[in-house]
C-alpha positions in Angstrom: 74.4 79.3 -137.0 73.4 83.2 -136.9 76.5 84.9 -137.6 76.9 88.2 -135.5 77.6 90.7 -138.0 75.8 89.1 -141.3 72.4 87.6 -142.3 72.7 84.4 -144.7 70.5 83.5 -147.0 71.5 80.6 -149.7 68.6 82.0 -151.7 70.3 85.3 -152.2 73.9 83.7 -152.3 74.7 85.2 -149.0 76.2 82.0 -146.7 79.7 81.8 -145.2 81.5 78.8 -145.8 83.5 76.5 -143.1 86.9 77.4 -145.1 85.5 81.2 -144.8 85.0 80.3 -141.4 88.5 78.3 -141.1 90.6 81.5 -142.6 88.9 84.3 -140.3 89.7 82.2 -136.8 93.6 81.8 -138.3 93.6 85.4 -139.2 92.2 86.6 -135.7 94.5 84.4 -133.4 97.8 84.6 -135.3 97.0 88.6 -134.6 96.1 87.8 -130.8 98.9 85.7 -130.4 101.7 88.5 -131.9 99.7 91.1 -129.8 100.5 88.7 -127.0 104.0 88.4 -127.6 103.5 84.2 -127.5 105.2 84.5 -131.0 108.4 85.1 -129.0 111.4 82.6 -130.3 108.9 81.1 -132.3 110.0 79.8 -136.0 107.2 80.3 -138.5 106.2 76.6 -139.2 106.2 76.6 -135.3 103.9 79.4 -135.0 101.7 78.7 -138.5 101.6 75.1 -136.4 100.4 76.6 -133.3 97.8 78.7 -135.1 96.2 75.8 -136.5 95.7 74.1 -133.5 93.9 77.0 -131.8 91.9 77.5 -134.5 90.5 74.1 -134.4 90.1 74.4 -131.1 88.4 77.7 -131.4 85.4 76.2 -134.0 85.3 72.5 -132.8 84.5 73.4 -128.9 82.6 76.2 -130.1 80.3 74.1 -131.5 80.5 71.1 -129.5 79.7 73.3 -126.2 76.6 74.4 -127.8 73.1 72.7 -126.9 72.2 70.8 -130.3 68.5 72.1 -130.3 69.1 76.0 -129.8 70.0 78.4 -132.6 73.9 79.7 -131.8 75.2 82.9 -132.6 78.8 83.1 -133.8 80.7 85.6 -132.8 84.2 85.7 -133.8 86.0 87.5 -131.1 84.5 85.5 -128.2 84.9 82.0 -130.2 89.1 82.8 -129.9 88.7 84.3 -127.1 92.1 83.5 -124.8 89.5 83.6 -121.8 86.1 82.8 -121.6 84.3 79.4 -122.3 86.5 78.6 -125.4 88.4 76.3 -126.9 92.0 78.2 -126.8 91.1 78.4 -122.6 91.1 75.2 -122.6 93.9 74.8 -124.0 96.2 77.8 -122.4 95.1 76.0 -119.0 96.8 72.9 -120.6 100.0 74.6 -121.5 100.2 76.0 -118.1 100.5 72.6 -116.4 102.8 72.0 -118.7 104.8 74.7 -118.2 104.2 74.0 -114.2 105.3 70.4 -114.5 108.1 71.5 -117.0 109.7 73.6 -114.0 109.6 71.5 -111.6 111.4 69.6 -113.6 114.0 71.7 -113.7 113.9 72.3 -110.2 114.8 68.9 -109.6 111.3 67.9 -108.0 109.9 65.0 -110.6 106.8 63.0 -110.2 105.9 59.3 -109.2 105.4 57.8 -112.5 101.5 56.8 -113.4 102.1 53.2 -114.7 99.3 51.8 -117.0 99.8 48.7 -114.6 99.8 47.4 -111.0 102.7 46.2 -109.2 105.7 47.8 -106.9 105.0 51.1 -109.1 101.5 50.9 -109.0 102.0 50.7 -105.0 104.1 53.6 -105.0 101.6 55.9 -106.6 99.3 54.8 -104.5 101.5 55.7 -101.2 102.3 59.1 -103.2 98.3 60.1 -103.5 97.9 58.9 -100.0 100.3 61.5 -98.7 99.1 64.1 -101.3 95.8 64.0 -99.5 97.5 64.7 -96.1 98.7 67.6 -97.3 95.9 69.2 -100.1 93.7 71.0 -97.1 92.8 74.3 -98.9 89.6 74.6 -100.3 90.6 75.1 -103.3 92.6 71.9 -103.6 89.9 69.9 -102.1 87.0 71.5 -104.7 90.2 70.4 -107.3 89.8 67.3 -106.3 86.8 66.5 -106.1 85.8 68.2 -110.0 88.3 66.1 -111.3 87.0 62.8 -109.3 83.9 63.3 -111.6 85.7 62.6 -114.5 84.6 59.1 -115.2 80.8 60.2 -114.1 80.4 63.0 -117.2 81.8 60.6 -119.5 79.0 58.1 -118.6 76.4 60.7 -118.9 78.2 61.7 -122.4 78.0 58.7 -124.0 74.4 58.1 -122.3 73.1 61.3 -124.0 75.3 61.0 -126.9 75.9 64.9 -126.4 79.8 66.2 -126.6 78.3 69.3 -124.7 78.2 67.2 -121.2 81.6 66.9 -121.3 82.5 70.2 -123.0 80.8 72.0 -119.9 82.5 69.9 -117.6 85.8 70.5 -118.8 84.7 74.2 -118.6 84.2 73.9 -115.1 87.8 71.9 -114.3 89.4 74.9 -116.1 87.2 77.5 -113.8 88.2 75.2 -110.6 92.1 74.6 -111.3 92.0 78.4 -112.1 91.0 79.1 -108.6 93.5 76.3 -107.2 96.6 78.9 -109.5 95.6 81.4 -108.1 95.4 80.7 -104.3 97.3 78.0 -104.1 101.4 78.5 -104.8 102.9 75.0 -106.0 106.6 75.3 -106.4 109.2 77.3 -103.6 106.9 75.3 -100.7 108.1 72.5 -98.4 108.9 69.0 -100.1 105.5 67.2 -99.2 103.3 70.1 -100.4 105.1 70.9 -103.7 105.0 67.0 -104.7 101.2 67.1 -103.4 100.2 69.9 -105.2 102.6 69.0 -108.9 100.9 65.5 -108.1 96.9 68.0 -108.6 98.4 70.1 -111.2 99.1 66.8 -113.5 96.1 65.3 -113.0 93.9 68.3 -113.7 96.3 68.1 -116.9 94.9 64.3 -118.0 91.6 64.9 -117.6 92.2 68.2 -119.5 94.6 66.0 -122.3 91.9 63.5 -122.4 88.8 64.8 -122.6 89.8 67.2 -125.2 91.1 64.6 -127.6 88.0 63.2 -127.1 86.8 66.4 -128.5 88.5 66.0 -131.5 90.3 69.2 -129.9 94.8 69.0 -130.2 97.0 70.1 -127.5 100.0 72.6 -128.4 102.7 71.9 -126.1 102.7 76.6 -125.8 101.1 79.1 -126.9 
């Protein structure tokens, strides 16, 4: 690593240390997250919680995103970045499924159920995707769709290469394309068939997001 702001040399004694490393990204979000106002109704093992986790992020995807071969700057600010190809991105795009599905919820719209096994509920998922596809014509829900159909394909070519950084740009991109799919694309307050469809995209996007990131090494805070 070539850190932005200092030169390291072990010769001379000037190096920065992982737990250096560790302290700074915990410093620098807990102050983005009060600038933020996420702190809101927070208690402070919550929040010291929270912190952690988007830390970790923060350093792990940092380097896992990064080609293997090339010398990486570390910059600080854009490594927590909130936006941006980062770890806490990821991760807010996460919570906002969650806070999406959580809604819904409480609207009274739930989901089908995705049962680890075949049978009569295995059959009704399947009915419930066939209608989502009637009803996800946008093009932003069908590019949705098809990014996170290629799932299973980037984690082939992951463990082919034996390089994390295949699927961390390709996690990267789901973010980029569900962002497009929030933006245009309004899920709840529309007709029965459409909200369903569209809660039915929004939870997938979130389980190849929950999955691929754990296999990051990279934990999901339920907010931030």
């Amino acid at each position: 690593y070539r850190f932005k702001d200092s030169k390291m040399s072990t010769r001379k004694g000037n190096f920065v240390t992982l737990e250096d490393v560790w302290g700074m990204a915990k410093e620098r979000v807990a102050a983005l997250m009060t600038e933020r106002g996420s702190n809101a109704g927070m208690s402070a093992p919550e929040f010291e919680e929270i912190v952690d986790k988007i830390s970790l992020a923060a350093i792990v995807f940092h380097d896992l995103h990064a080609d293997p071969v090339r010398d990486v700057e570390f910059d600080l600010e854009r490594v927590v970045d909130f936006e941006g190809e980062t770890g806490p991105y990821l991760q807010y795009a996460h919570t906002r499924c969650l806070s999406i599905l959580r809604k819904a919820a409480e609207a009274g719209v739930l989901l089908p159920t995705f049962p680890a096994t075949t049978g009569e509920k295995g059959a009704e998922l399947e009915k419930a995707v066939a209608l989502a596809e009637n009803q996800l014509v946008k093009d932003e829900e069908i590019r949705l769709v098809k990014m996170l159909g290629q799932f299973p394909l980037h984690l082939e070519r992951t463990l082919e290469h034996r390089k994390a950084s295949q699927l961390a740009h390709y996690l990267v991109d789901v973010v980029k394309t569900y962002g497009e799919f929030y933006r245009e694309c309004h899920v709840l307050g529309q007709e029965k068939a459409l909200t369903e469809a569209r809660l039915l995209l929004v939870e997938s996007t979130r389980r190849v997001l929950a999955q691929g990131l754990r296999l990051l090494g990279i934990p999901l805070p339920d907010r931030m």
